[in-house]
PDB file of N, H, CA, C and O in Angstrom:
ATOM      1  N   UNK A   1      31.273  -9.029  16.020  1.00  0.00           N
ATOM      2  CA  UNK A   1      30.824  -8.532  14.716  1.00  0.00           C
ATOM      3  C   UNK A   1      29.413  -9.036  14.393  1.00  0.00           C
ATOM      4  O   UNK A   1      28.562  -8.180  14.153  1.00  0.00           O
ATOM      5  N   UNK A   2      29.116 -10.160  14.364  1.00  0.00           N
ATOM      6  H   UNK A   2      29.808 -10.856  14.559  1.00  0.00           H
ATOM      7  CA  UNK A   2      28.104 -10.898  14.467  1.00  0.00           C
ATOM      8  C   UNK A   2      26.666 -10.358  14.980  1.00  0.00           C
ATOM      9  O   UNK A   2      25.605 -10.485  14.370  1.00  0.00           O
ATOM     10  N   UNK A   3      26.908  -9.571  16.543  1.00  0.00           N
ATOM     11  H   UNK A   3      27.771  -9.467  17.038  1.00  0.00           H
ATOM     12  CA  UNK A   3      26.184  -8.979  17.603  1.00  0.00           C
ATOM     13  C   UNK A   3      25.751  -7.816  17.076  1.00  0.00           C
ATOM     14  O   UNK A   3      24.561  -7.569  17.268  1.00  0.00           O
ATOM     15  N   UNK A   4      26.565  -6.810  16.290  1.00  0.00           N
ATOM     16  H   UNK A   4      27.532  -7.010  16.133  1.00  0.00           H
ATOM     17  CA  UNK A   4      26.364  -5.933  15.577  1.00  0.00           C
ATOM     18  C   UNK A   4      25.364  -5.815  14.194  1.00  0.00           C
ATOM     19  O   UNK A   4      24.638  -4.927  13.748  1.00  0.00           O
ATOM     20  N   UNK A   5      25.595  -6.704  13.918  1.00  0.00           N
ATOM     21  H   UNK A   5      26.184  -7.426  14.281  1.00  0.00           H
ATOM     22  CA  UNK A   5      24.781  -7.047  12.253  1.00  0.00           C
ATOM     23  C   UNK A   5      22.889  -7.544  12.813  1.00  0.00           C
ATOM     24  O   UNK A   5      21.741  -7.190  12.544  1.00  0.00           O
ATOM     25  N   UNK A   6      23.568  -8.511  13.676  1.00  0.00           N
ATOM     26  H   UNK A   6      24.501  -8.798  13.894  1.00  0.00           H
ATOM     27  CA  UNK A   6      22.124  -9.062  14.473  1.00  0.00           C
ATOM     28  C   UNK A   6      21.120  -7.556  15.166  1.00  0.00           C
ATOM     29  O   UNK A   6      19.899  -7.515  15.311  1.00  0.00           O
ATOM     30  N   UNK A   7      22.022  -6.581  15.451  1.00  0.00           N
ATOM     31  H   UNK A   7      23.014  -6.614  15.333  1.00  0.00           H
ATOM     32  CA  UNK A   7      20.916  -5.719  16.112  1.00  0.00           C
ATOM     33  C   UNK A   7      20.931  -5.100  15.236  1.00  0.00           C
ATOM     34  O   UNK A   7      19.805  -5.099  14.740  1.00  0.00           O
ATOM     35  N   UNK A   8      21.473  -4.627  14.799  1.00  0.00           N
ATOM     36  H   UNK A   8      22.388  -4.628  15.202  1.00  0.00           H
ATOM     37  CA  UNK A   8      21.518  -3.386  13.483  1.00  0.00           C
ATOM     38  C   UNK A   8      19.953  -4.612  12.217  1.00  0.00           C
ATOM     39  O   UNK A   8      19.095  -3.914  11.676  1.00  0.00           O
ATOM     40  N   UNK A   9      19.909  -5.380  12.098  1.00  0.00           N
ATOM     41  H   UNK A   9      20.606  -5.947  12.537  1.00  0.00           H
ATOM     42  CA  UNK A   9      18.861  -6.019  11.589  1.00  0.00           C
ATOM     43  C   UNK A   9      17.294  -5.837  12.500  1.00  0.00           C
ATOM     44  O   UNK A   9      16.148  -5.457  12.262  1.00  0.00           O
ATOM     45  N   UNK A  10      17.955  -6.280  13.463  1.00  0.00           N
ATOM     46  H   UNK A  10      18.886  -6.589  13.657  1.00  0.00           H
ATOM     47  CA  UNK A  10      16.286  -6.083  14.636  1.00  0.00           C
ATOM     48  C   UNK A  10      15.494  -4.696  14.671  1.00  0.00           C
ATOM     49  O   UNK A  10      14.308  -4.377  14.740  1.00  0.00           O
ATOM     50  N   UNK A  11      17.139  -3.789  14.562  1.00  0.00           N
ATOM     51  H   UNK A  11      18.103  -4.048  14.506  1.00  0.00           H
ATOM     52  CA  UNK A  11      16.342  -2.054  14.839  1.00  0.00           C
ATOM     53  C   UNK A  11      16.092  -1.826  13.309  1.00  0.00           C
ATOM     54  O   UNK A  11      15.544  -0.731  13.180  1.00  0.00           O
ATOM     55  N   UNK A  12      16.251  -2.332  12.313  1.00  0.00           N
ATOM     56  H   UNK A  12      16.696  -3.221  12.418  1.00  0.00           H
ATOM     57  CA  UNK A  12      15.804  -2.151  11.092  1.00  0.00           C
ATOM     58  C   UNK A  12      14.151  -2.911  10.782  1.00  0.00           C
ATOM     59  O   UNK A  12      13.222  -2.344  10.206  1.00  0.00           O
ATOM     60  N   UNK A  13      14.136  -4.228  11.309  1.00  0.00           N
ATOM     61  H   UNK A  13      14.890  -4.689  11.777  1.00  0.00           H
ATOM     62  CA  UNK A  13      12.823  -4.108  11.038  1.00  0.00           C
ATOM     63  C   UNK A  13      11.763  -3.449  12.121  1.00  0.00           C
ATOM     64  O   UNK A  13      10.587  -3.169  11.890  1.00  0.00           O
ATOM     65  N   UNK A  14      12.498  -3.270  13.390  1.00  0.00           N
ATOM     66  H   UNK A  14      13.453  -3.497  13.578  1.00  0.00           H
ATOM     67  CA  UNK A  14      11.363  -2.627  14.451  1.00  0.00           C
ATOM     68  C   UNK A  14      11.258  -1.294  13.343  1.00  0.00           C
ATOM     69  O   UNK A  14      10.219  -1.139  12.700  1.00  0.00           O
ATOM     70  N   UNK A  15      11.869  -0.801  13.258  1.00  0.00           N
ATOM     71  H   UNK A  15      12.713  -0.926  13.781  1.00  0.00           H
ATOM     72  CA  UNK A  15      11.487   0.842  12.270  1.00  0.00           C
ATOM     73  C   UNK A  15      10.914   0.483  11.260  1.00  0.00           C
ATOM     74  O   UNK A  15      10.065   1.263  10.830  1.00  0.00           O
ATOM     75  N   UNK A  16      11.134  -0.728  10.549  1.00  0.00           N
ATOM     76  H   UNK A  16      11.824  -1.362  10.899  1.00  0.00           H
ATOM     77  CA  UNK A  16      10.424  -1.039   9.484  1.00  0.00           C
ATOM     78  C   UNK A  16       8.604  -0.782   9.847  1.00  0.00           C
ATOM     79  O   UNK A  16       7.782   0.037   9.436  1.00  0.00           O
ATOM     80  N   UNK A  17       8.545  -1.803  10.699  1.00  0.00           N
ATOM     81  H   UNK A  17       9.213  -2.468  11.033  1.00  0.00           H
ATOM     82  CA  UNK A  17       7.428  -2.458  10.978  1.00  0.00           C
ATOM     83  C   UNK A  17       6.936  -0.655  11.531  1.00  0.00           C
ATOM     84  O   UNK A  17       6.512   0.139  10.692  1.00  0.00           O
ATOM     85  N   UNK A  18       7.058  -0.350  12.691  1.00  0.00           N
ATOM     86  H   UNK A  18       7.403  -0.995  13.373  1.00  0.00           H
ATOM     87  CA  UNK A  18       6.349   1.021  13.152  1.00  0.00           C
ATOM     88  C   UNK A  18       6.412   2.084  12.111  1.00  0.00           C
ATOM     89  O   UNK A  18       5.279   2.493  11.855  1.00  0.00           O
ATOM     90  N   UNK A  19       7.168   2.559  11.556  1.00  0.00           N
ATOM     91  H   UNK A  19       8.088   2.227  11.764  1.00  0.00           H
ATOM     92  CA  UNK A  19       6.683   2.950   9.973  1.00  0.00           C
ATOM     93  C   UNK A  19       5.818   2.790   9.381  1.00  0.00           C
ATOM     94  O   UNK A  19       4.974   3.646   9.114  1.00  0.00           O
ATOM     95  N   UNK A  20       5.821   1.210   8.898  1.00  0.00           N
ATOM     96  H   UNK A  20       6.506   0.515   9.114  1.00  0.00           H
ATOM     97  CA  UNK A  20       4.126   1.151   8.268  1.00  0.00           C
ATOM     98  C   UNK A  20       2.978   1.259   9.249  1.00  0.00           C
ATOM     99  O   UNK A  20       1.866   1.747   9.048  1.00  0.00           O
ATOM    100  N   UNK A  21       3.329   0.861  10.045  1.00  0.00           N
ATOM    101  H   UNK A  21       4.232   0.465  10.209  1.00  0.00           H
ATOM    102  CA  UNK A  21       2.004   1.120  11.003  1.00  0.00           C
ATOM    103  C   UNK A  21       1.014   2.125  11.672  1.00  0.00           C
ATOM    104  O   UNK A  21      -0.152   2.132  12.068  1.00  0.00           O
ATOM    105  N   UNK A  22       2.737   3.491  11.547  1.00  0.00           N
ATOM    106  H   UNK A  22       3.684   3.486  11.225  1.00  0.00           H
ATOM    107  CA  UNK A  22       2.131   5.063  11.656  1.00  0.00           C
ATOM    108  C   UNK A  22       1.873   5.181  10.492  1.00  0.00           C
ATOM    109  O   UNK A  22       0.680   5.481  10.455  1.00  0.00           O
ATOM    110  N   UNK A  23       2.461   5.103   9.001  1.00  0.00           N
ATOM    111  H   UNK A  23       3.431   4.859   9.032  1.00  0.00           H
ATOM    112  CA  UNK A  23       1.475   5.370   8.054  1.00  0.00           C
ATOM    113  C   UNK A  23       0.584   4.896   7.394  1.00  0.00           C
ATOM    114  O   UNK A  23       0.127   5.405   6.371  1.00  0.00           O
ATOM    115  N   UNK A  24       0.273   3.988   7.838  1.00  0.00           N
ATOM    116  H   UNK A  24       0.644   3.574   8.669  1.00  0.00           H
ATOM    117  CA  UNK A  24      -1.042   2.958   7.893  1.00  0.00           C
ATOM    118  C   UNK A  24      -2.322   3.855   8.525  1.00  0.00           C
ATOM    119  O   UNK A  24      -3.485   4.005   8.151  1.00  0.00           O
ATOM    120  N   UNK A  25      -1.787   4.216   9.311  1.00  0.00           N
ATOM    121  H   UNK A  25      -0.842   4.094   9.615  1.00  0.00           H
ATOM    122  CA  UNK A  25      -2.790   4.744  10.661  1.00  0.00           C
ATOM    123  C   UNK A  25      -3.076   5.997  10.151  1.00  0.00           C
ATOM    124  O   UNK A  25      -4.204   6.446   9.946  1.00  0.00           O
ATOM    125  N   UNK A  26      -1.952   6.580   9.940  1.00  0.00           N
ATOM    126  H   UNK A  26      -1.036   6.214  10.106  1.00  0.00           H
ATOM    127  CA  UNK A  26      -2.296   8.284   8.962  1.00  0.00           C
ATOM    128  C   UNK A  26      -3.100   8.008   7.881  1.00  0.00           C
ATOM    129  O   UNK A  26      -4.258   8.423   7.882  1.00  0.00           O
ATOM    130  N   UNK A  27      -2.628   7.317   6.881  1.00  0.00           N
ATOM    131  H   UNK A  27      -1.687   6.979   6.880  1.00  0.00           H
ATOM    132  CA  UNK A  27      -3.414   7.716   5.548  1.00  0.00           C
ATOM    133  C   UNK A  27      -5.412   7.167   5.989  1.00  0.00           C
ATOM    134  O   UNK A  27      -6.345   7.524   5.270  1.00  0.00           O
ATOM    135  N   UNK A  28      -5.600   6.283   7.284  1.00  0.00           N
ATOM    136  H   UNK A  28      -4.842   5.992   7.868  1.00  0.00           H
ATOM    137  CA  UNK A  28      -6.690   5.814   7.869  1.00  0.00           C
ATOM    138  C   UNK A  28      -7.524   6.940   8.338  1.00  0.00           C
ATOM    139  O   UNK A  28      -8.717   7.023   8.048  1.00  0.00           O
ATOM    140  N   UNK A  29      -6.749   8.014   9.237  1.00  0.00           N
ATOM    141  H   UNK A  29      -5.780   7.947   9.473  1.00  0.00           H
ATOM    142  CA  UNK A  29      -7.245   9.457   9.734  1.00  0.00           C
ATOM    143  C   UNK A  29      -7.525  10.335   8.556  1.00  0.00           C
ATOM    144  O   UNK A  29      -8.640  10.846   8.458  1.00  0.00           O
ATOM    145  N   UNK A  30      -6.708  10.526   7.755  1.00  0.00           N
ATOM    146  H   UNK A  30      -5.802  10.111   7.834  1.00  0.00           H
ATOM    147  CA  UNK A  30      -6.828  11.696   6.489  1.00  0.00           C
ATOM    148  C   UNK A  30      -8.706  10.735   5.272  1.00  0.00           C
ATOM    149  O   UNK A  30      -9.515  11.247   4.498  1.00  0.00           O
ATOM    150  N   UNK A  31      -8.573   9.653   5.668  1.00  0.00           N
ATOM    151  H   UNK A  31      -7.916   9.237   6.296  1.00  0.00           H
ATOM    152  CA  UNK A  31      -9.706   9.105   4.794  1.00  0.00           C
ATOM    153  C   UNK A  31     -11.109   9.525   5.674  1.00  0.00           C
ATOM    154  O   UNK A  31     -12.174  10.037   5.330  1.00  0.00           O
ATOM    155  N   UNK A  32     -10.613   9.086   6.883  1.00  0.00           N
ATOM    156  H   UNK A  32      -9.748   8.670   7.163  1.00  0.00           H
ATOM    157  CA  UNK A  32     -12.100   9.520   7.747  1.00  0.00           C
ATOM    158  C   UNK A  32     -12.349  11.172   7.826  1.00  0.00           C
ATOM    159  O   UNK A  32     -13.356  11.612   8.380  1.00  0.00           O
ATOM    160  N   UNK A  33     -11.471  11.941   7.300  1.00  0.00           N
ATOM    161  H   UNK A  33     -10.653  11.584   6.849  1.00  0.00           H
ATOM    162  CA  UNK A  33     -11.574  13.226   7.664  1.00  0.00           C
ATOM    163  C   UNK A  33     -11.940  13.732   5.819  1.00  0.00           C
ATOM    164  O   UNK A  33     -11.575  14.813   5.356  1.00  0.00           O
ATOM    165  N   UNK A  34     -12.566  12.871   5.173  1.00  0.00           N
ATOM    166  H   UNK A  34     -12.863  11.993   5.549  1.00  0.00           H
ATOM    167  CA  UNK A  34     -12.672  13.424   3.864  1.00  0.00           C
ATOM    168  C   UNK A  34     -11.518  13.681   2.939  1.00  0.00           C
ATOM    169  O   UNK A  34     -11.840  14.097   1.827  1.00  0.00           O
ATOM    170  N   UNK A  35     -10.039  13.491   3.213  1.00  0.00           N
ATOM    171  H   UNK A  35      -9.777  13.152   4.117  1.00  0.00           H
ATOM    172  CA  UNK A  35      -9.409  13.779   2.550  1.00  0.00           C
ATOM    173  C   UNK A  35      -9.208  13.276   1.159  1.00  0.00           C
ATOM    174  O   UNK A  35      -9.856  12.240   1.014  1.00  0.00           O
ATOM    175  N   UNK A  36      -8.550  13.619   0.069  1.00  0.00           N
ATOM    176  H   UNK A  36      -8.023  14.461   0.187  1.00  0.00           H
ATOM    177  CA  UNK A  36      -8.464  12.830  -1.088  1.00  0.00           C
ATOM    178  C   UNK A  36      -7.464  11.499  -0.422  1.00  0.00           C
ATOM    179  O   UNK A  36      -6.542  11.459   0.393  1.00  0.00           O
ATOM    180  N   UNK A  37      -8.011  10.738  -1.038  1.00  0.00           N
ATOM    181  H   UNK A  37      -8.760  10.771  -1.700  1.00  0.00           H
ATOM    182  CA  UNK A  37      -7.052   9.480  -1.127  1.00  0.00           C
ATOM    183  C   UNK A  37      -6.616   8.396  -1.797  1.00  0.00           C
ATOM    184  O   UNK A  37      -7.112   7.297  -2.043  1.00  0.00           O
ATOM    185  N   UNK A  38      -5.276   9.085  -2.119  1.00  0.00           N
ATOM    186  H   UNK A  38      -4.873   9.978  -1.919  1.00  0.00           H
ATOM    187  CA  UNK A  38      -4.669   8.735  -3.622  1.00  0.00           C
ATOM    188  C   UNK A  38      -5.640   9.164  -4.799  1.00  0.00           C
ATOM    189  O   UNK A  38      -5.316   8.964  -5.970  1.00  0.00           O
TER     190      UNK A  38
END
């Protein structure tokens, strides 16, 4: 049970973390391309 909670945590912050990082990276492309931002 233990083993379960432990990965189910790890693949939550790996998605966490690459999440912000692709939309980090997007809203970075849409600024260099003139877009409004925010």
């Amino acid at each position: 049970m233990q083993e379960i909670i432990t990965y189910s945590i790890v693949v939550l912050a790996v998605v966490f973390l690459v999440r912000k990082f692709f939309f980090k990276t997007k809203k970075d492309t849409n600024c260099n391309k003139g877009c409004n931002c925010g």
